[in-house]
mmCIF file as Biopython writes it, N, C-alpha, C and O atoms, coordinates in Angstrom:
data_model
#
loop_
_atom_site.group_PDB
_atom_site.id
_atom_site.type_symbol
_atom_site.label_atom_id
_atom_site.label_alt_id
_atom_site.label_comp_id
_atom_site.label_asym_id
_atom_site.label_entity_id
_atom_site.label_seq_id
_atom_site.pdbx_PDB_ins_code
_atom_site.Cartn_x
_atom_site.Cartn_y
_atom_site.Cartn_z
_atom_site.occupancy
_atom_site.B_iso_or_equiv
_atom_site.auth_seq_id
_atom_site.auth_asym_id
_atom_site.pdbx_PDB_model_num
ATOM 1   N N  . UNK A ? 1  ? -27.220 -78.129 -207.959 1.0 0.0 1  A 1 
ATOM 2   C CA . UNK A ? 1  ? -28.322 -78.952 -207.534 1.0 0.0 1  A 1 
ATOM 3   C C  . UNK A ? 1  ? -29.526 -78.076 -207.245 1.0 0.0 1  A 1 
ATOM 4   O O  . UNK A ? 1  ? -29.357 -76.865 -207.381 1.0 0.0 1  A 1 
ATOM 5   N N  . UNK A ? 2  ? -30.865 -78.570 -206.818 1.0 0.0 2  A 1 
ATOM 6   C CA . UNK A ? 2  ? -32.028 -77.949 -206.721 1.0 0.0 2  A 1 
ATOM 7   C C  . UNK A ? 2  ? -32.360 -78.097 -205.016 1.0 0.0 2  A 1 
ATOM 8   O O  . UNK A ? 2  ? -32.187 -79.090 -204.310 1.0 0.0 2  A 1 
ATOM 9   N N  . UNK A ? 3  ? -32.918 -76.689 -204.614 1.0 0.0 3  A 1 
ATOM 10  C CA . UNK A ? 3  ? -32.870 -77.161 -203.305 1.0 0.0 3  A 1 
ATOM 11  C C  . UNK A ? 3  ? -34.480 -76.478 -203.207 1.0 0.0 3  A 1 
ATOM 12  O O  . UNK A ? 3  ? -34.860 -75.312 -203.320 1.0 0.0 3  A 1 
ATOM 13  N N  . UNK A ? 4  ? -35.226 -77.765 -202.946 1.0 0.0 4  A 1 
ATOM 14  C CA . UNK A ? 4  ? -36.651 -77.094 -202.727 1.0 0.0 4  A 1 
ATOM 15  C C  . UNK A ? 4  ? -37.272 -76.202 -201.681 1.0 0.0 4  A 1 
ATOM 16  O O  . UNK A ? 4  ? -37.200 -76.397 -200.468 1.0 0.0 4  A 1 
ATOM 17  N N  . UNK A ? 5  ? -37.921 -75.154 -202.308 1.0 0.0 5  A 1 
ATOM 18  C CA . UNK A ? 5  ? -38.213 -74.137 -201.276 1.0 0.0 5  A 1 
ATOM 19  C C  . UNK A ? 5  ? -39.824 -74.454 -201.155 1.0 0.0 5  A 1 
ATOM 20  O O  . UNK A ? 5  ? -40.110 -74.696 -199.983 1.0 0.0 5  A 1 
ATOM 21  N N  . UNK A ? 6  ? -40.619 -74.499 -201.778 1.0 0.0 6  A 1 
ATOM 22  C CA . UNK A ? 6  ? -41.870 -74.974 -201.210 1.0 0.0 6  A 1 
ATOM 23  C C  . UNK A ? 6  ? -42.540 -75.457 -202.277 1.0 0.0 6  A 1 
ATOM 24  O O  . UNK A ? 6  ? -41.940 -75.365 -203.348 1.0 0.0 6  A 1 
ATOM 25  N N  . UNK A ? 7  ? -44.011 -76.127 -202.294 1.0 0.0 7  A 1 
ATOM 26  C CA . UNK A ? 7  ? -44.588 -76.741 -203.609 1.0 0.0 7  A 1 
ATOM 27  C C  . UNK A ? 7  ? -44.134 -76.557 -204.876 1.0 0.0 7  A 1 
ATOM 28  O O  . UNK A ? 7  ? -44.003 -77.312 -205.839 1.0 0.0 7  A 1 
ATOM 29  N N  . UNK A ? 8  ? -43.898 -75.292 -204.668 1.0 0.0 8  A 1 
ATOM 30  C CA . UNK A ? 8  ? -44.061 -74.526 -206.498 1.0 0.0 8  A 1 
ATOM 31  C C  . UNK A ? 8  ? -42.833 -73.843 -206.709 1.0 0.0 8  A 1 
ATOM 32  O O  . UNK A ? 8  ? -42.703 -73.306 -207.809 1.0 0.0 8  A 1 
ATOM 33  N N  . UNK A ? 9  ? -41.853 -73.744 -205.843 1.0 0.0 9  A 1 
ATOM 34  C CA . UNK A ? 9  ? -40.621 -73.309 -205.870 1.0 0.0 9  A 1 
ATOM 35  C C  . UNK A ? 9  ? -39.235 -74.032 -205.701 1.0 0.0 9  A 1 
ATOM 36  O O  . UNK A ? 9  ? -39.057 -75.060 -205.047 1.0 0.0 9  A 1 
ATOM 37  N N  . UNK A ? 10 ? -38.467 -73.464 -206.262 1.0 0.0 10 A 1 
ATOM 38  C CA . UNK A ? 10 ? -36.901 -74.564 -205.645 1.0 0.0 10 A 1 
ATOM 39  C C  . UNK A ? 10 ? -35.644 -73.215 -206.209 1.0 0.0 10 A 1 
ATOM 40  O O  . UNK A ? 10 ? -35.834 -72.236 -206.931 1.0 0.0 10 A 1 
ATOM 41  N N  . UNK A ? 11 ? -34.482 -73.662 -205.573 1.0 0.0 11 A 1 
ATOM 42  C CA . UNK A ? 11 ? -33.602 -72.209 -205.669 1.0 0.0 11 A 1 
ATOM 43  C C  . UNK A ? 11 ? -32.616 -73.404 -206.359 1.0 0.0 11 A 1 
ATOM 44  O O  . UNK A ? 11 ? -32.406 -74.408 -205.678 1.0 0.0 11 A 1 
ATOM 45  N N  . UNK A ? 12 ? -32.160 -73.326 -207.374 1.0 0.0 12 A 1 
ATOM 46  C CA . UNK A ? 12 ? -30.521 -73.545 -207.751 1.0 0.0 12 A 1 
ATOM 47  C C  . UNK A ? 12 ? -29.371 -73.254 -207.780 1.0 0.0 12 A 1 
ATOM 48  O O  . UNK A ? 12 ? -28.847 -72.242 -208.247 1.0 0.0 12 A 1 
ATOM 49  N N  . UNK A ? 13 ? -28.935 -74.091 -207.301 1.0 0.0 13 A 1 
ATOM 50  C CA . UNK A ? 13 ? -27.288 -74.036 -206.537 1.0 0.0 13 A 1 
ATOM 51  C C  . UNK A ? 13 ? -26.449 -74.350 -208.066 1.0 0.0 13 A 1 
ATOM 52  O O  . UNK A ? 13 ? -26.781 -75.298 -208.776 1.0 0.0 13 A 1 
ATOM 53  N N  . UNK A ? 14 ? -25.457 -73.513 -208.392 1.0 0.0 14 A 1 
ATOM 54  C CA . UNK A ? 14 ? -24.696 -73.934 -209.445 1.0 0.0 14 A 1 
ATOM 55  C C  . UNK A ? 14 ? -23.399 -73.536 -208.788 1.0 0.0 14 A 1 
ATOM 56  O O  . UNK A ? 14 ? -23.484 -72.369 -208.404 1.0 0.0 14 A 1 
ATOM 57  N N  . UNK A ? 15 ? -21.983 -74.195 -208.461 1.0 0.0 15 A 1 
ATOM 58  C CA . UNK A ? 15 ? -20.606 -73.971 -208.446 1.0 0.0 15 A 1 
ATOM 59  C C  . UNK A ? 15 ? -19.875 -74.287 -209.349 1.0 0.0 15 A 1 
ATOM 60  O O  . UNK A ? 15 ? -19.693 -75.477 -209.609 1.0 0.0 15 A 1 
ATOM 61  N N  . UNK A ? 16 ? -19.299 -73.322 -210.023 1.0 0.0 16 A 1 
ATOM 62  C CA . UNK A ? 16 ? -18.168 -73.670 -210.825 1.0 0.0 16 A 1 
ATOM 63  C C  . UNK A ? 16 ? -16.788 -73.191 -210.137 1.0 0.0 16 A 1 
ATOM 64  O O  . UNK A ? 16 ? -16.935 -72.377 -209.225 1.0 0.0 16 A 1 
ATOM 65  N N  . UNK A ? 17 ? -15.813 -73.480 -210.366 1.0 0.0 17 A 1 
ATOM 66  C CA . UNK A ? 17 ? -14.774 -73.753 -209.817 1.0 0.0 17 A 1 
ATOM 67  C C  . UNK A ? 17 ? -13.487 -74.059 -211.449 1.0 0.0 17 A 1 
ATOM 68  O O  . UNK A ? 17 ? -13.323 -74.981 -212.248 1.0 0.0 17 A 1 
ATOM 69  N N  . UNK A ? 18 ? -12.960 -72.912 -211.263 1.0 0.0 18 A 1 
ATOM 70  C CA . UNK A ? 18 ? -11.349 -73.285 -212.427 1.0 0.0 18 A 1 
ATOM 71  C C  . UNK A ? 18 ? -10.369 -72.853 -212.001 1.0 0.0 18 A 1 
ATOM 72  O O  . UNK A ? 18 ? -10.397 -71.786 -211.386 1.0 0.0 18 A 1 
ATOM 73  N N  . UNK A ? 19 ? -9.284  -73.495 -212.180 1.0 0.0 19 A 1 
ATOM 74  C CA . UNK A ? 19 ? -7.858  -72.892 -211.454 1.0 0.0 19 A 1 
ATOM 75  C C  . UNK A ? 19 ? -6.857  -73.115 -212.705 1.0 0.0 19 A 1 
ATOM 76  O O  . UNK A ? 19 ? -6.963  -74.097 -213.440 1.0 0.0 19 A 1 
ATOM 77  N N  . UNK A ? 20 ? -5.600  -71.830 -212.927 1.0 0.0 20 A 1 
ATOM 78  C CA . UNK A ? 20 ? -4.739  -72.039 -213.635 1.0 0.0 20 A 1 
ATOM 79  C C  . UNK A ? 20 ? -3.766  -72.413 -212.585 1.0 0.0 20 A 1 
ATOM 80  O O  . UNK A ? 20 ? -3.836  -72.388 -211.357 1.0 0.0 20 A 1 
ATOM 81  N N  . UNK A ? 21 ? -2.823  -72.773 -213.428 1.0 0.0 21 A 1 
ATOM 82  C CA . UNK A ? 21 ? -1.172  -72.952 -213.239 1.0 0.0 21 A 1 
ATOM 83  C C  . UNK A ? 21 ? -1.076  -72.128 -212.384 1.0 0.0 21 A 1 
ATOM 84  O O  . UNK A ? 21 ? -1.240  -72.044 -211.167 1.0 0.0 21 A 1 
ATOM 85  N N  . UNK A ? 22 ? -0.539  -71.020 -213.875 1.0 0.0 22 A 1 
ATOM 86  C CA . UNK A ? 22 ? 0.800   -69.612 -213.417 1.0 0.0 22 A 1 
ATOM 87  C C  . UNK A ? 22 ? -0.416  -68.441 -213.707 1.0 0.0 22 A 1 
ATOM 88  O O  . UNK A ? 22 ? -1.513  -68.391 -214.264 1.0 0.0 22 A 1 
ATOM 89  N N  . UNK A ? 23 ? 0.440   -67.599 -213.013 1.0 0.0 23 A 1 
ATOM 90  C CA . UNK A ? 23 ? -0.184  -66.113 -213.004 1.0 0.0 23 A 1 
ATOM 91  C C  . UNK A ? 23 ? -0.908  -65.601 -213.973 1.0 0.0 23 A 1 
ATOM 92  O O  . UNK A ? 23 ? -2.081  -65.226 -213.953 1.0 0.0 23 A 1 
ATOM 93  N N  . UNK A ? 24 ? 0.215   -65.614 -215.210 1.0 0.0 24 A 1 
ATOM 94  C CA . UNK A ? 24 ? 0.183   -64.974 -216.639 1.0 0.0 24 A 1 
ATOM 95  C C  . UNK A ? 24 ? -1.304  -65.733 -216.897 1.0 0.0 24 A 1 
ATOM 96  O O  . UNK A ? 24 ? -2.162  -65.022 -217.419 1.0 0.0 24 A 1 
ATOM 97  N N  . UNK A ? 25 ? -1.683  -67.164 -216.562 1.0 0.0 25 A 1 
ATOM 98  C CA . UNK A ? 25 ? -3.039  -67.531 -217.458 1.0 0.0 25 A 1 
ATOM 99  C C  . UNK A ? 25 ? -3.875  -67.324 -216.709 1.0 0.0 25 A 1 
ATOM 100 O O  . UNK A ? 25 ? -5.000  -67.418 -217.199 1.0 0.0 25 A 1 
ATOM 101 N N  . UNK A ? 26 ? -3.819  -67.016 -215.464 1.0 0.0 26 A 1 
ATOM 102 C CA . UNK A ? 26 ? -4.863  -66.965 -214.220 1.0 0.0 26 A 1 
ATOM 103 C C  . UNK A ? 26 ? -5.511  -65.261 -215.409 1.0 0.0 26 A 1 
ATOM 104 O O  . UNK A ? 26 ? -6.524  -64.945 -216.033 1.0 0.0 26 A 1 
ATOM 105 N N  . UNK A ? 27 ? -4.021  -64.609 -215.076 1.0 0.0 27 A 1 
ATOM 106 C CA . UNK A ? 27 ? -4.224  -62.748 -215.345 1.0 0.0 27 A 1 
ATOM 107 C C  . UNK A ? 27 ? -5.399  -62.742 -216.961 1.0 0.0 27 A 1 
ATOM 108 O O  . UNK A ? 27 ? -6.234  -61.853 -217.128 1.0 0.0 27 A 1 
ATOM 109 N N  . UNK A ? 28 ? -5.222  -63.738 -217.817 1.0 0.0 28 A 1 
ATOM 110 C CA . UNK A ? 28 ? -5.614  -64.096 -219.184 1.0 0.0 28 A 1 
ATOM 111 C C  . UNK A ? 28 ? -6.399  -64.842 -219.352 1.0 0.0 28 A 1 
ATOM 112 O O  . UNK A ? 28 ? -6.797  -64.713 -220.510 1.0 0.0 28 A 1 
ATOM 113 N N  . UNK A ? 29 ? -7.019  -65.785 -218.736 1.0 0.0 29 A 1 
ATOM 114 C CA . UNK A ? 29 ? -8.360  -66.283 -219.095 1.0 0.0 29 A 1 
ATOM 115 C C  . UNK A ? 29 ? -8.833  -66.314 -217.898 1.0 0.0 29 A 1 
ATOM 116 O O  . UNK A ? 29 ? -9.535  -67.322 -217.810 1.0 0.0 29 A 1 
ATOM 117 N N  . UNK A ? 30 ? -8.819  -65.743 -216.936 1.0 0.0 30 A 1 
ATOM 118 C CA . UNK A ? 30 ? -9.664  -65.916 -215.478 1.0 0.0 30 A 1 
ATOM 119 C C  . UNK A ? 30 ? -10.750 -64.914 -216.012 1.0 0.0 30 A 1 
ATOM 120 O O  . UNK A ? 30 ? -11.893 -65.368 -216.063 1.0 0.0 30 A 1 
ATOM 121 N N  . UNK A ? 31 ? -10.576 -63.748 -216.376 1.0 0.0 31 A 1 
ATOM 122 C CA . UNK A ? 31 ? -11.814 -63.082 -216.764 1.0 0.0 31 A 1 
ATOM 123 C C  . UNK A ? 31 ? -12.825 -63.560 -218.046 1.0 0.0 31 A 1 
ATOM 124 O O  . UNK A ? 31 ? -14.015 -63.262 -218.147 1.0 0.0 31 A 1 
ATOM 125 N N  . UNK A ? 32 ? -12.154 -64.256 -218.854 1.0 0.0 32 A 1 
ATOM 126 C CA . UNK A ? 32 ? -12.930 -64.601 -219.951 1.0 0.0 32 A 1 
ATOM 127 C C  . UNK A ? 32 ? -13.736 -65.706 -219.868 1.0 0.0 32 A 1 
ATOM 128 O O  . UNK A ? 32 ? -14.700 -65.916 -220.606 1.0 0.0 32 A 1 
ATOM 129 N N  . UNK A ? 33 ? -13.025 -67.030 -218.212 1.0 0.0 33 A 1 
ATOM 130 C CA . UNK A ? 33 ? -13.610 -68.124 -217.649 1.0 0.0 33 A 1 
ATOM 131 C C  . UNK A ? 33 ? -14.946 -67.175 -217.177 1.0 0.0 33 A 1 
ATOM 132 O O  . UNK A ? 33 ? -16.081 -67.376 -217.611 1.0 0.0 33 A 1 
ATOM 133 N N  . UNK A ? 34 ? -14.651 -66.280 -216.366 1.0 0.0 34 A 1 
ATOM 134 C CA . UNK A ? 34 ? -15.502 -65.637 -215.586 1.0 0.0 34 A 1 
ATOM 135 C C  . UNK A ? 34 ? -16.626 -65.184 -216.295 1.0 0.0 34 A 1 
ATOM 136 O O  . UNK A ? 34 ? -17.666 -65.679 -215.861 1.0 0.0 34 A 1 
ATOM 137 N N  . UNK A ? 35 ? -16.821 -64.156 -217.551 1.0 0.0 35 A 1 
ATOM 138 C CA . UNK A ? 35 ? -17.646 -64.016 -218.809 1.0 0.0 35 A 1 
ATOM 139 C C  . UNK A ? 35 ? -18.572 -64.761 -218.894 1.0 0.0 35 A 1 
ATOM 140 O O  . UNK A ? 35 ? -19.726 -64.620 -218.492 1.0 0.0 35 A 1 
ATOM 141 N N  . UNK A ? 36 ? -17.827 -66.045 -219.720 1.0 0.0 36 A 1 
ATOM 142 C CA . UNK A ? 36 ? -18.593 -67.382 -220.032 1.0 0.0 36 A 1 
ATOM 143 C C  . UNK A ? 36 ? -19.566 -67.629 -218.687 1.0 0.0 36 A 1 
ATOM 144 O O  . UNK A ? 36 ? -20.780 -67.596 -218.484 1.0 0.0 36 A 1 
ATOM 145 N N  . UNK A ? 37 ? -18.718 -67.818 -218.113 1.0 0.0 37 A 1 
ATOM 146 C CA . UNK A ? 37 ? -19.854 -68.600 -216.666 1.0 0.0 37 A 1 
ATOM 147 C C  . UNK A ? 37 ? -20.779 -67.503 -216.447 1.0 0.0 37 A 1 
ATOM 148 O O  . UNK A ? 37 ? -21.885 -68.021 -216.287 1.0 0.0 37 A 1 
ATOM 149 N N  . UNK A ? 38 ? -20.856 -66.401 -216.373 1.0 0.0 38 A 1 
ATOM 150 C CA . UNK A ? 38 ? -21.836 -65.104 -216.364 1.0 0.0 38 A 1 
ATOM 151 C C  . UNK A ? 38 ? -22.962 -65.648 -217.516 1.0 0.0 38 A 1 
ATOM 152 O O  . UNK A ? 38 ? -24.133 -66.012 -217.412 1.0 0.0 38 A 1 
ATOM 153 N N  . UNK A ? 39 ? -22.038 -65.526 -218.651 1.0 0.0 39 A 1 
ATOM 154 C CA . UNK A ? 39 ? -22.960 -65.569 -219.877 1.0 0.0 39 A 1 
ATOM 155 C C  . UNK A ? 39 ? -24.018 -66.975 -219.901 1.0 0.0 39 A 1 
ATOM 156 O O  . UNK A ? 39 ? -24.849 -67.265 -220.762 1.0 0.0 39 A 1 
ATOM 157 N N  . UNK A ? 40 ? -23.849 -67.329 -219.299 1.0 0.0 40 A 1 
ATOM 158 C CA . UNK A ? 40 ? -24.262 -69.065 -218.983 1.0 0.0 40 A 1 
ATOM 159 C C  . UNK A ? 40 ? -25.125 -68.591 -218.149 1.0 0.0 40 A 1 
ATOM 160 O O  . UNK A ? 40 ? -25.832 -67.783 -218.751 1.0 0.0 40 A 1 
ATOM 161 N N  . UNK A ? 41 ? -25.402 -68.681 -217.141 1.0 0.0 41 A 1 
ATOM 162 C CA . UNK A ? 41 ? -25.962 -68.370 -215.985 1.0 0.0 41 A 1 
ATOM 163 C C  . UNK A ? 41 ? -27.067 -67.760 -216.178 1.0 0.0 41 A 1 
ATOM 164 O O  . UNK A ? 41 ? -28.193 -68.212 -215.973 1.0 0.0 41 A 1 
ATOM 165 N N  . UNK A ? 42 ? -26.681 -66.362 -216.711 1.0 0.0 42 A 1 
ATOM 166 C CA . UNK A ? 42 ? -27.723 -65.252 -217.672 1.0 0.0 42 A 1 
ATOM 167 C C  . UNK A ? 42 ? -28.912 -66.227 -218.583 1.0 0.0 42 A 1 
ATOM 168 O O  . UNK A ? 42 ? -30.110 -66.096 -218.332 1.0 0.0 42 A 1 
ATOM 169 N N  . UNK A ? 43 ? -28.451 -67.149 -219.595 1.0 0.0 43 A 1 
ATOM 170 C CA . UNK A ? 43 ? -28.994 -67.582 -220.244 1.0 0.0 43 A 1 
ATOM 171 C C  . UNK A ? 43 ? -30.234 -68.485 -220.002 1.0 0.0 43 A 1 
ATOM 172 O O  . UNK A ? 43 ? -31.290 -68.552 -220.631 1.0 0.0 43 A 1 
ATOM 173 N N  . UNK A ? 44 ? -29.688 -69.336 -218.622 1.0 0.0 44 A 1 
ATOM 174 C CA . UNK A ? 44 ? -30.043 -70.166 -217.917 1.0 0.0 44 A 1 
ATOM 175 C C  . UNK A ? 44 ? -31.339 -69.779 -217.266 1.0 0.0 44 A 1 
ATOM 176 O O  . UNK A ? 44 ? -32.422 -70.349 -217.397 1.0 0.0 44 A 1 
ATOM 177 N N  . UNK A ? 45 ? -31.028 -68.608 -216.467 1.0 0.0 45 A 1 
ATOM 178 C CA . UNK A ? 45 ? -32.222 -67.769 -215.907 1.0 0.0 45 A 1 
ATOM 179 C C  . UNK A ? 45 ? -33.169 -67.148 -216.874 1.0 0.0 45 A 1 
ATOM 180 O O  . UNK A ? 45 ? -34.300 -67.068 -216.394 1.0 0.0 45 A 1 
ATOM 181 N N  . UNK A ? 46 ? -33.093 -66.808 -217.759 1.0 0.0 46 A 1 
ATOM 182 C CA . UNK A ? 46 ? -33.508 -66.326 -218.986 1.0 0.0 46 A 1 
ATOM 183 C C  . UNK A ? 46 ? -34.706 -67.254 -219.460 1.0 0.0 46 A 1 
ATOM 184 O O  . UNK A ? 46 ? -35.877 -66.881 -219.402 1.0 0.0 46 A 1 
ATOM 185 N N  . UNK A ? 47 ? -34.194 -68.852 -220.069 1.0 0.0 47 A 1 
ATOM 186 C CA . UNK A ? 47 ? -34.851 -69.644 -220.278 1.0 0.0 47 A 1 
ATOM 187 C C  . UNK A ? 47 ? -35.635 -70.198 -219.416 1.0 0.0 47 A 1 
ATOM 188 O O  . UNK A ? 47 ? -36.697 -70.608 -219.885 1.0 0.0 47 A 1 
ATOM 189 N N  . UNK A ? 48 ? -35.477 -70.334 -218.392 1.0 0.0 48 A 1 
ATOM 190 C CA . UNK A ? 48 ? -36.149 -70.608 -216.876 1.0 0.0 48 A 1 
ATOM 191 C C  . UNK A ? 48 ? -37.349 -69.771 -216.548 1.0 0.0 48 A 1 
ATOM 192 O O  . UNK A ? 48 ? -38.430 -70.362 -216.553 1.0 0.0 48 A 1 
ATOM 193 N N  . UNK A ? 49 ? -37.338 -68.701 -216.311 1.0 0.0 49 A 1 
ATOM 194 C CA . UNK A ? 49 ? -38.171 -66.954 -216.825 1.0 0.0 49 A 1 
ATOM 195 C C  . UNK A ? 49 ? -39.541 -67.575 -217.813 1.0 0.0 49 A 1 
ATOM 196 O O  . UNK A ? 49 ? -40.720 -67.672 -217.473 1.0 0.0 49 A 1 
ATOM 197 N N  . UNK A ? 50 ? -38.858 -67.962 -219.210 1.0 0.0 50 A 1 
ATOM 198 C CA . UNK A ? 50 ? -39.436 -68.255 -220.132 1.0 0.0 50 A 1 
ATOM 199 C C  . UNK A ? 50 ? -40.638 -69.283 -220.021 1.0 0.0 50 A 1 
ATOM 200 O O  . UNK A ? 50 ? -41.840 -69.204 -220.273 1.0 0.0 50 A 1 
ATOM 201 N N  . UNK A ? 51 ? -39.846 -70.233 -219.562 1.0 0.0 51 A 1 
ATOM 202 C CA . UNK A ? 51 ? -40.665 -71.547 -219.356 1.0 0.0 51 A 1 
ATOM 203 C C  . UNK A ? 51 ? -41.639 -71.908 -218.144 1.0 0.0 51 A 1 
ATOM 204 O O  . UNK A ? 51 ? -42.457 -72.824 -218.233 1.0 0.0 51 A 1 
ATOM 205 N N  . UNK A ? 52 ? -41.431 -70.835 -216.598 1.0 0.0 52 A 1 
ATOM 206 C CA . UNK A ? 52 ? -41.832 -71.088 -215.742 1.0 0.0 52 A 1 
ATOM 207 C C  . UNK A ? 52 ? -42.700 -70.267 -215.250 1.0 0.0 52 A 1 
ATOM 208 O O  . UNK A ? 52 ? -43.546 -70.375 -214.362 1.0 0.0 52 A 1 
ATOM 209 N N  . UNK A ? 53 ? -42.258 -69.110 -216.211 1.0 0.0 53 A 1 
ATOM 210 C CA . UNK A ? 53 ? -43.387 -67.685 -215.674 1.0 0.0 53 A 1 
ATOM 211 C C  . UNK A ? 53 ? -44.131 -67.756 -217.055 1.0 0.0 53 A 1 
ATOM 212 O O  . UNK A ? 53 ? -45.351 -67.647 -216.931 1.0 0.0 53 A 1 
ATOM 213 N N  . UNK A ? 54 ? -43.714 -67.902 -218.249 1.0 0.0 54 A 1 
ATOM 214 C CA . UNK A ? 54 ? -43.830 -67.538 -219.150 1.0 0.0 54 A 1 
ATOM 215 C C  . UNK A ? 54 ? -45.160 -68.783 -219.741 1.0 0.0 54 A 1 
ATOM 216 O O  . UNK A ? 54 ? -45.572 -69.031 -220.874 1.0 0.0 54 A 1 
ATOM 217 N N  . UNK A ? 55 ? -45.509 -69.320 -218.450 1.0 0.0 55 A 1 
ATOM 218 C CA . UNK A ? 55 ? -46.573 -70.549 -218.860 1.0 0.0 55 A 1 
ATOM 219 C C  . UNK A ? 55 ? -45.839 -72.072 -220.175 1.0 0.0 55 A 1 
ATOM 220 O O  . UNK A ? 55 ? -46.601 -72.880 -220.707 1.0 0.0 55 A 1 
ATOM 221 N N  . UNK A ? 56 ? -44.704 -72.068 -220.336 1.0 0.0 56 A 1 
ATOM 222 C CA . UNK A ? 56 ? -44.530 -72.891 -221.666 1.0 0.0 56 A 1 
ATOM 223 C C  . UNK A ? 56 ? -44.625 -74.094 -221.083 1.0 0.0 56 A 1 
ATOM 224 O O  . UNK A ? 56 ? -45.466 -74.721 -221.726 1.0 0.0 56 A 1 
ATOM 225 N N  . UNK A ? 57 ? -44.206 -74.749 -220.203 1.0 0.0 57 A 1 
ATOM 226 C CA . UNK A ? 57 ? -44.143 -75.816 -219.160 1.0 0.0 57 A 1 
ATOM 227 C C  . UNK A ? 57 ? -45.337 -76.867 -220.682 1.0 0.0 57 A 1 
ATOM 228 O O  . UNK A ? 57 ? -45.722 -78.019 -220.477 1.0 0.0 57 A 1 
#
């Protein structure tokens, strides 16, 4: 969600949240869940950057 910080600003809140089963898939895709959601995030801010500093609005 967006939590407004003043006229021209606001901070975003993003939680993700995944749970395996058993160990073995926690040990095997918990880092690659983890990646993705990085790689996401990255992107997110990136385009945000772009559009908000970057005048495109």
């Amino acid at each position: 969600h967006f939590r407004a910080l003043d006229d021209n600003a606001c901070k975003v809140i993003l939680t993700l949240e995944f749970e395996f089963s058993g160990s073995l898939s926690r040990m095997t895709f918990g880092p690659v869940f983890n990646q993705a959601a990085n790689t996401m995030v990255d992107a997110f801010c990136r385009r945000a950057d772009e559009v908000y500093r970057g005048g495109i609005v």
